[in-house]
C-alpha atoms as a printed R data frame, in Angstrom:
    type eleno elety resid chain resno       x       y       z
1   ATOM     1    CA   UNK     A     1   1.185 -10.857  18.562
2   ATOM     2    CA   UNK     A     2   1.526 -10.101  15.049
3   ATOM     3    CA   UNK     A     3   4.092  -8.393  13.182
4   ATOM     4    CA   UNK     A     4   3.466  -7.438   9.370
5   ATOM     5    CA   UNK     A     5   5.880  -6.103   7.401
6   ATOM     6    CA   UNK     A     6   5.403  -4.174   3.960
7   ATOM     7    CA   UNK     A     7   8.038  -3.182   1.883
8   ATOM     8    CA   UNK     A     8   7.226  -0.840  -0.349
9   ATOM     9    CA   UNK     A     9   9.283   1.647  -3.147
10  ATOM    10    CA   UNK     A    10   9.474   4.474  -0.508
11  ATOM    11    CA   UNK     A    11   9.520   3.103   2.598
12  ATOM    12    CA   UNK     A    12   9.148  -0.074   4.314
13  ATOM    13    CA   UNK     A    13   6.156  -0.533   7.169
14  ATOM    14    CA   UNK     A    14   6.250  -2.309  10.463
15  ATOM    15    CA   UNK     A    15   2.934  -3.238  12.040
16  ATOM    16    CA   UNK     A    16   2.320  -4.826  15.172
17  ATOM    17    CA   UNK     A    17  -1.128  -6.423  16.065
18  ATOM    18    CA   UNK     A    18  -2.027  -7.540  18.906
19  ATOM    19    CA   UNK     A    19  -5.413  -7.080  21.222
20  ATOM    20    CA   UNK     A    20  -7.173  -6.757  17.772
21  ATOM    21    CA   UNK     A    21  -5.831  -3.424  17.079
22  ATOM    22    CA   UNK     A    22  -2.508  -2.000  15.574
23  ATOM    23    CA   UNK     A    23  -0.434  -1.159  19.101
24  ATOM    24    CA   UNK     A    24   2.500   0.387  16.984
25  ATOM    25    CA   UNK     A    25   3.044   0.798  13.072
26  ATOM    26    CA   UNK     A    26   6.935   2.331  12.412
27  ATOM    27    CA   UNK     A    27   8.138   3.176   9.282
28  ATOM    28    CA   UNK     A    28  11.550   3.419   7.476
29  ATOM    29    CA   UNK     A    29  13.068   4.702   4.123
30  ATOM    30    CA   UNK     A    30  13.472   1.483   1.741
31  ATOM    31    CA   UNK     A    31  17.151   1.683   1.022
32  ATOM    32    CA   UNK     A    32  18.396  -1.183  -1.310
33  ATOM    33    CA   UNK     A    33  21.845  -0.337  -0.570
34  ATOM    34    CA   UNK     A    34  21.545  -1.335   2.791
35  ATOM    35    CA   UNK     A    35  21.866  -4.602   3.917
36  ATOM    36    CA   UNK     A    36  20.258  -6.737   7.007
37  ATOM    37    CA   UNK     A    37  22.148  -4.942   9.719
38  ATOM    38    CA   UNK     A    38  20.160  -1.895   9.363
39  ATOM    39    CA   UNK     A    39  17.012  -3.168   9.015
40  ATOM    40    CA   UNK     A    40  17.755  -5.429  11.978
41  ATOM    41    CA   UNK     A    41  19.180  -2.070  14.159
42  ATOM    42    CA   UNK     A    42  15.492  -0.092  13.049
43  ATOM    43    CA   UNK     A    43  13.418  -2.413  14.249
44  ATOM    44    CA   UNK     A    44  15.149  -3.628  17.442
45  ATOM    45    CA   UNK     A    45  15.419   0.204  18.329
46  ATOM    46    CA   UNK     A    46  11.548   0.004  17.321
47  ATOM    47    CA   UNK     A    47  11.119  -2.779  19.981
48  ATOM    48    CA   UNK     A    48  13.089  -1.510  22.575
49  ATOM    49    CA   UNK     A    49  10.832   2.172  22.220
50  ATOM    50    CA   UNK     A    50   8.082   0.122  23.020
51  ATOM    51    CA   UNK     A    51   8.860  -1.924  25.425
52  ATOM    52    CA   UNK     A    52   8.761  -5.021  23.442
53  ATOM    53    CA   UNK     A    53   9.978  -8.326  23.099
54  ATOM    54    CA   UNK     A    54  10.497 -10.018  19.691
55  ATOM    55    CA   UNK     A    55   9.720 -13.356  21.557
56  ATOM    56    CA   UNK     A    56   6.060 -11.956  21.734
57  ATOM    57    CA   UNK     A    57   5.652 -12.559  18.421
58  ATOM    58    CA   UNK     A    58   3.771 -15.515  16.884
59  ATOM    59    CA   UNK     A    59   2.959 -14.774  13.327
60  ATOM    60    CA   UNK     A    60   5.540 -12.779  10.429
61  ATOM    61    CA   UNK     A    61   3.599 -11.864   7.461
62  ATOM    62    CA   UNK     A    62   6.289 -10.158   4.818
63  ATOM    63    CA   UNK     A    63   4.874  -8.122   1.406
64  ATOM    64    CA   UNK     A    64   7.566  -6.781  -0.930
65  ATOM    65    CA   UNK     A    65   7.337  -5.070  -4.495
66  ATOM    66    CA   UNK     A    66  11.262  -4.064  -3.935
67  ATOM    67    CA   UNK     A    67  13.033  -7.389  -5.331
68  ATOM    68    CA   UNK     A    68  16.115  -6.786  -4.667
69  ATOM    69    CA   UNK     A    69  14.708  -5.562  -0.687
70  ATOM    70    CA   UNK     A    70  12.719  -8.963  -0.367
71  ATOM    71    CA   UNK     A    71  15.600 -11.330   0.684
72  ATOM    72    CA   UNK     A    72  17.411  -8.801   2.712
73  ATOM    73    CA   UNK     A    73  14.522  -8.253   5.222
74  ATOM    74    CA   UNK     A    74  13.630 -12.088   4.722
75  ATOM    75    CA   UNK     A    75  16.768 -12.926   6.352
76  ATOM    76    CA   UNK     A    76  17.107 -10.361   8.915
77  ATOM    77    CA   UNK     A    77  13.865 -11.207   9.783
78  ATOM    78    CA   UNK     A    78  14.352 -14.904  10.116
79  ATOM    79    CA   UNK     A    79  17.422 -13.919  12.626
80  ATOM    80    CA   UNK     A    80  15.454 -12.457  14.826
81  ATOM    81    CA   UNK     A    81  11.982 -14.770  15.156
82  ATOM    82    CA   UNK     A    82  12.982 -17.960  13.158
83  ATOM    83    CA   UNK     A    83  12.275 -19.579   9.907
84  ATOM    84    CA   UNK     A    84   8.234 -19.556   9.618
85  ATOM    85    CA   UNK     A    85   8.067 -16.350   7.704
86  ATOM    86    CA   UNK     A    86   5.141 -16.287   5.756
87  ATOM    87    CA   UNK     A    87   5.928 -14.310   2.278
88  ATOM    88    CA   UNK     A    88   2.736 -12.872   0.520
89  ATOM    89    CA   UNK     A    89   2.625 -14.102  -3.250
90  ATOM    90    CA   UNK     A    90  -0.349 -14.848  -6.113
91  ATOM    91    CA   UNK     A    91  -1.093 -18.229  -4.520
92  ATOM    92    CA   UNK     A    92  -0.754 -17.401  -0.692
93  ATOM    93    CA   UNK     A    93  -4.660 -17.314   0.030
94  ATOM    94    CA   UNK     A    94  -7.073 -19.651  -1.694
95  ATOM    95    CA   UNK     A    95  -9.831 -17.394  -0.739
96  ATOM    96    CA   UNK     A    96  -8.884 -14.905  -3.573
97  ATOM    97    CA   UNK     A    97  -8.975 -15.477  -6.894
98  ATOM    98    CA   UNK     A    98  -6.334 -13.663  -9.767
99  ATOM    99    CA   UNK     A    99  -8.334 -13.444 -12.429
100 ATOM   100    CA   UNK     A   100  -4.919 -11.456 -14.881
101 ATOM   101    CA   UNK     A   101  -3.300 -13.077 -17.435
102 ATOM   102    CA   UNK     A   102  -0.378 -13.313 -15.196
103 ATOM   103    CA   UNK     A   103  -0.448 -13.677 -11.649
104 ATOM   104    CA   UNK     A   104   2.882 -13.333 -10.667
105 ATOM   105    CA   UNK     A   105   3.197  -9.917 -11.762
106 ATOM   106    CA   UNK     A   106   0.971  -8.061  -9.651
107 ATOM   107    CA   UNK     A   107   2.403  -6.656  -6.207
108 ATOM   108    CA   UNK     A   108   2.231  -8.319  -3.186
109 ATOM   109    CA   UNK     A   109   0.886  -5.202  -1.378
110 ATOM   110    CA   UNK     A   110  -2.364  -5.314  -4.352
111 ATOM   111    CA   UNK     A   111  -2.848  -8.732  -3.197
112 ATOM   112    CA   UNK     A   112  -3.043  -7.817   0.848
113 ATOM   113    CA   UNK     A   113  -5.324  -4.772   0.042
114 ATOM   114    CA   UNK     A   114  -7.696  -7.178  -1.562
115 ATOM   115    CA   UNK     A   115  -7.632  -9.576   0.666
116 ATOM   116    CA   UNK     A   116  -8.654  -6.651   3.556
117 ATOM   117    CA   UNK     A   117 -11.544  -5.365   1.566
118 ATOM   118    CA   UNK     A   118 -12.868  -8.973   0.545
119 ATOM   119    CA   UNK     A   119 -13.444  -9.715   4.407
120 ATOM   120    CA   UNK     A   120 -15.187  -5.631   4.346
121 ATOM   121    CA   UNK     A   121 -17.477  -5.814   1.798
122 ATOM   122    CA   UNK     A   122 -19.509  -8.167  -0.776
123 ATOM   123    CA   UNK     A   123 -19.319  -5.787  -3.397
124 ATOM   124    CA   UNK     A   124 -17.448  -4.694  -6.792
125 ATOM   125    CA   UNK     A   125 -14.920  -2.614  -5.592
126 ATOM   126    CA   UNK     A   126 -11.766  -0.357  -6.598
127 ATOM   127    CA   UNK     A   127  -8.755   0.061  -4.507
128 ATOM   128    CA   UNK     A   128  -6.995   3.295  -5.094
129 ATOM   129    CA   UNK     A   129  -3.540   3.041  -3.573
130 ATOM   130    CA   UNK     A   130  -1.771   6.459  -2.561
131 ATOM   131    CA   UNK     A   131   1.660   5.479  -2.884
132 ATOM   132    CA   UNK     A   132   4.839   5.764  -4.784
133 ATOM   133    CA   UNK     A   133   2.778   4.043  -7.134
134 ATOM   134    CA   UNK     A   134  -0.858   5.539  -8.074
135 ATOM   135    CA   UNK     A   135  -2.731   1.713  -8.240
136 ATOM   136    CA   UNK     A   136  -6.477   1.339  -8.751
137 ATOM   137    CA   UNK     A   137  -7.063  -2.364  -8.157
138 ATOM   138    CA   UNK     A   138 -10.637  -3.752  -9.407
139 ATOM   139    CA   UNK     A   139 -11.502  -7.210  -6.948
140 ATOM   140    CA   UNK     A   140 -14.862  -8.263  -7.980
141 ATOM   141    CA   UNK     A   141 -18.151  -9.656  -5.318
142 ATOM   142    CA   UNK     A   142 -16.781 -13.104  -6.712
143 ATOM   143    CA   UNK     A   143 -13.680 -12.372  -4.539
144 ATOM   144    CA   UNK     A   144 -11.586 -12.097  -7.608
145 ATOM   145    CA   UNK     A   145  -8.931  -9.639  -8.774
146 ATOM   146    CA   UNK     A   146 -10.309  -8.832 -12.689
147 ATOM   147    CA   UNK     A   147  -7.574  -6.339 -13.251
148 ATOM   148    CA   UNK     A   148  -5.042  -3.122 -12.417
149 ATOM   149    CA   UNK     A   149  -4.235   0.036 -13.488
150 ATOM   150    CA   UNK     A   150  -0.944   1.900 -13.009
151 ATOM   151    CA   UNK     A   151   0.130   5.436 -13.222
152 ATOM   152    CA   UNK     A   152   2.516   7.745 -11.427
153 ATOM   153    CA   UNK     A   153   2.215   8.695  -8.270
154 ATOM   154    CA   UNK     A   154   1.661  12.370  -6.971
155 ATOM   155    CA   UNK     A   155   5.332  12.629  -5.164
156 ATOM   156    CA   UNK     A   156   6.206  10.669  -8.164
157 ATOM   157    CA   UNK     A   157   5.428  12.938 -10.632
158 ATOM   158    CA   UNK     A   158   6.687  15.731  -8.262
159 ATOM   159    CA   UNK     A   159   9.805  15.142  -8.690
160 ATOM   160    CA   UNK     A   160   9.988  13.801 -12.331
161 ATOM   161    CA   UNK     A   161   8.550  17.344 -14.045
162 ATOM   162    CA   UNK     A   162  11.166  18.634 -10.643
163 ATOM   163    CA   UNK     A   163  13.984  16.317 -12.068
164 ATOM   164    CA   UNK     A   164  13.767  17.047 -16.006
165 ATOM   165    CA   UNK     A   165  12.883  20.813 -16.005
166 ATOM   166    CA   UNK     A   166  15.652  23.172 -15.689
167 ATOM   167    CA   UNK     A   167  13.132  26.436 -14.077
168 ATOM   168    CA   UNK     A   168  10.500  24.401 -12.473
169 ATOM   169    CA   UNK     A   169  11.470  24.092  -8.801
170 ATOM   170    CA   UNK     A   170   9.543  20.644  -6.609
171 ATOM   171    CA   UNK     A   171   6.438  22.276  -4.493
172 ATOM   172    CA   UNK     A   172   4.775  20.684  -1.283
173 ATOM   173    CA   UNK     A   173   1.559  19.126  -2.178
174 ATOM   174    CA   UNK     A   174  -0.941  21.112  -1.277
175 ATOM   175    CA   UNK     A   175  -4.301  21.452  -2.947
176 ATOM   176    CA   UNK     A   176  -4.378  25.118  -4.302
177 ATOM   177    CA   UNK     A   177  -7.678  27.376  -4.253
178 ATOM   178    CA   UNK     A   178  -7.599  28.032  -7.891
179 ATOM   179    CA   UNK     A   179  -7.086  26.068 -11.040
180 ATOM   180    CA   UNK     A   180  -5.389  29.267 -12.599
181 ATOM   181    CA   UNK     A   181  -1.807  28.883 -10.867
182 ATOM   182    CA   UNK     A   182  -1.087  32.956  -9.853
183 ATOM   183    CA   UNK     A   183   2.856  31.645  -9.705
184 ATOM   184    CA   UNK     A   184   5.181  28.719 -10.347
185 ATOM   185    CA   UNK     A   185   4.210  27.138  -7.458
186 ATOM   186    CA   UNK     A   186   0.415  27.378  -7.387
187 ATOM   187    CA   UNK     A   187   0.700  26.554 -11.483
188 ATOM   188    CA   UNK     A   188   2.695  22.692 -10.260
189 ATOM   189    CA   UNK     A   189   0.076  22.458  -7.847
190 ATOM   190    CA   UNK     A   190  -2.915  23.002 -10.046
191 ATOM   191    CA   UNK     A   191  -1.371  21.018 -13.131
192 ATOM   192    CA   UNK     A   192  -0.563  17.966 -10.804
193 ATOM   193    CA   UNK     A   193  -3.074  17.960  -7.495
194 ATOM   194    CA   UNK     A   194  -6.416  19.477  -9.682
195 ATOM   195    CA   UNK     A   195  -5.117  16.884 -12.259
196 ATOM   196    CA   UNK     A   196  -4.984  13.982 -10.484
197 ATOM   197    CA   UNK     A   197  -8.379  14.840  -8.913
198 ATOM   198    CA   UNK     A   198 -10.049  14.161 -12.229
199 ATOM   199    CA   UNK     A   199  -8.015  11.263 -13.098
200 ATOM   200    CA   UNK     A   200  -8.736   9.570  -9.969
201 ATOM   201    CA   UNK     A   201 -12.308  10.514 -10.897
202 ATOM   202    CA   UNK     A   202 -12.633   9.908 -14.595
203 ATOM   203    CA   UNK     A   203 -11.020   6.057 -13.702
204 ATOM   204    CA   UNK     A   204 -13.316   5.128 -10.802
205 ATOM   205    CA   UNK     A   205 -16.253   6.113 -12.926
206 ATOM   206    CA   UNK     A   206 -14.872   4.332 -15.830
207 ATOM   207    CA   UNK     A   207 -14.160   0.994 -13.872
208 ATOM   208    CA   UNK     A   208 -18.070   1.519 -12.203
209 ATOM   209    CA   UNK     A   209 -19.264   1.729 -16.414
210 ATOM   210    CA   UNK     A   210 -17.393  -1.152 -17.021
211 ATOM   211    CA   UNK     A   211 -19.053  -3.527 -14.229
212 ATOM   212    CA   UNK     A   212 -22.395  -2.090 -14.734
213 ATOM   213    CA   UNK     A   213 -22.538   0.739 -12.468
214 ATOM   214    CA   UNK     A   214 -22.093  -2.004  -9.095
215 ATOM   215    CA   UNK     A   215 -18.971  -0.695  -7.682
216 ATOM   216    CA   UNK     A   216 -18.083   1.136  -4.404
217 ATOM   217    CA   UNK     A   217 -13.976   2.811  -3.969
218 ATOM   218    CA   UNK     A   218 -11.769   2.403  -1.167
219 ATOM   219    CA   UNK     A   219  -8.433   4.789  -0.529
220 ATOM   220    CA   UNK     A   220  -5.464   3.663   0.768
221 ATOM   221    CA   UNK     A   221  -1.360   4.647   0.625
222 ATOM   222    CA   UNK     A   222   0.392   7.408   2.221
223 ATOM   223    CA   UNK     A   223  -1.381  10.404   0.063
224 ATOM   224    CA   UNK     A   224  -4.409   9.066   0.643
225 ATOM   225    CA   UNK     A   225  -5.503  12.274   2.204
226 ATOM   226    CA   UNK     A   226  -3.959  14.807   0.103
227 ATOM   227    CA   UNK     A   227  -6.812  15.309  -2.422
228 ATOM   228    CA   UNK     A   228  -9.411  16.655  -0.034
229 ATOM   229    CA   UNK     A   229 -12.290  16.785  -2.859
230 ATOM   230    CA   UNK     A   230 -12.225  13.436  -3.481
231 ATOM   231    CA   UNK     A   231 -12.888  12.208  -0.032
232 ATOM   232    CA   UNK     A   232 -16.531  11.530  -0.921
233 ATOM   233    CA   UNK     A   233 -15.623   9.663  -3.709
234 ATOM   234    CA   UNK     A   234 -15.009   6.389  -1.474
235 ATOM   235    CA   UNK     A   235 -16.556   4.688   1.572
236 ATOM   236    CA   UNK     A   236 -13.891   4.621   3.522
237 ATOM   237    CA   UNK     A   237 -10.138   5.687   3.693
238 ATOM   238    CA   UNK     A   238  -7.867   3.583   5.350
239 ATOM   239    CA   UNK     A   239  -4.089   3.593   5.249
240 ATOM   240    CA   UNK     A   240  -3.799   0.630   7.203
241 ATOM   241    CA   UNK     A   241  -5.571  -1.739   4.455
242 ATOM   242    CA   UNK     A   242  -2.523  -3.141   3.208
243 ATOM   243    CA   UNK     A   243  -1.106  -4.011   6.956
244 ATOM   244    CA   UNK     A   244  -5.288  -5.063   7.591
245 ATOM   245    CA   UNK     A   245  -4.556  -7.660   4.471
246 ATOM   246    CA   UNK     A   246  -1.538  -9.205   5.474
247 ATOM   247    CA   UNK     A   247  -2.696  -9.507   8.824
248 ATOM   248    CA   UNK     A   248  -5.617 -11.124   7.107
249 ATOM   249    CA   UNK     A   249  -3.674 -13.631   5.503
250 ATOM   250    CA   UNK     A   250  -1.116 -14.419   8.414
251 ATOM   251    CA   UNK     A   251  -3.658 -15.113  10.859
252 ATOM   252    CA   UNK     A   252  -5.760 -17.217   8.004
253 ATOM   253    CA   UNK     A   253  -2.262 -19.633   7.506
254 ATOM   254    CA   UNK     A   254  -1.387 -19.957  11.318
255 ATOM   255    CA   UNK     A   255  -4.941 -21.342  11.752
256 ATOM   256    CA   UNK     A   256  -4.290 -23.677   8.960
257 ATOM   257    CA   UNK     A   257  -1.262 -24.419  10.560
258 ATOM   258    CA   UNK     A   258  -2.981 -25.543  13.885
């Protein structure tokens, strides 16, 4: 049994894998106030839902992009199923190339997504990330990453045109009929929603120009889904791919272990 953990700006995700599938994936805010104790209370209340035991588990696989998260979960983490947890980094798989000018700055989570779609596909390909973050990652047939881009994400920038404008209240995100917003709400959802539809688009296309025109998408992250029009913009849609990656990589290390 595997248990792969991804901590991430928003929340933090707990995978299990065993019987080659995903049995149980919880998930919890990401509170960097809070210290091992909580963590360890989730996911022992996680285990004990499920009728699990923590001694079931063989292989740890960690990702963080929250520094000041990383050794907090590292530690509870070794108190519960010992010392051998494997912490995703630049150089943690051989098989992938970082092809950035430098390596150590890119996310652990960019890394596992890559590392998911390398064993997919023998392509070009772009890896648009849902999440707090909007990420399109570019890993090349060569099984190399040649580069990121970085914007706000949709909750992201929600709450930021929420946060610094005094009459414009925060909206659900849902994709709106019309491009002409009839109301305040409808006018957020256009801007932001219809917006991001043809940045997402306008970027993918631009990446494709740049490597000739050989390049397929793939969608991952929490709001993968939101943006209903763009779902034939990619092959396939998986919000798993970053838990599918670090699987990937735990199960690559334990064998090398062996």
């Amino acid at each position: 049994m595997l248990l792969a953990v991804d901590v991430g700006n928003t929340d933090t995700v707990f995978g299990l894998y065993q019987s080659g599938e995903w049995s149980s994936v919880w998930r919890t805010r990401s509170l960097v106030q809070e210290g091992d104790s909580h963590y360890e209370s989730r996911l022992r209340l996680y285990f004990l839902e499920a009728g699990l035991w923590f001694g079931d588990v063989s292989t740890v696989v960690l990702s963080s992009v929250v520094p000041a998260l990383t050794p907090v979960i590292q530690r509870m983490l070794r108190s519960l199923f010992g010392d051998e947890i494997i912490l995703v980094g630049p150089d943690i798989y051989p098989g992938l190339n970082i092809a950035i000018d430098h390596p150590h700055e890119i996310g652990a989570d960019l890394i596992a997504n890559s590392v998911a779609v390398m064993s997919r596909y023998e392509q070009n390909c772009v890896i648009v990330d849902f999440g707090t973050a909007l990420t399109f990652t570019t890993v090349s047939k060569n099984r190399e990453i040649l580069g990121v881009a970085i914007l706000p994400g949709l909750v992201t920038a929600v709450k930021a045109l929420f946060a610094n404008t005094a009459q414009l209240p925060e909206v659900p995100l849902q994709l709106p009929a019309s491009a002409i917003g009839k109301n305040t709400t409808e006018a957020i959802q256009a801007g932001i929603l219809l917006g991001y539809e043809g940045l997402v688009k306008s970027l993918i296309q631009r990446i494709r120009t740049e490597l000739g025109g050989d390049c397929i998408a793939v969608a991952t992250g929490g709001l993968s889904s939101i943006i209903d029009t763009l779902r034939d913009e990619f092959v396939e849609i998986d919000r798993k791919l970053t838990l599918d990656g670090l699987r990937i990589i735990g199960e690559s290390i334990q064998e090398n272990r062996s």
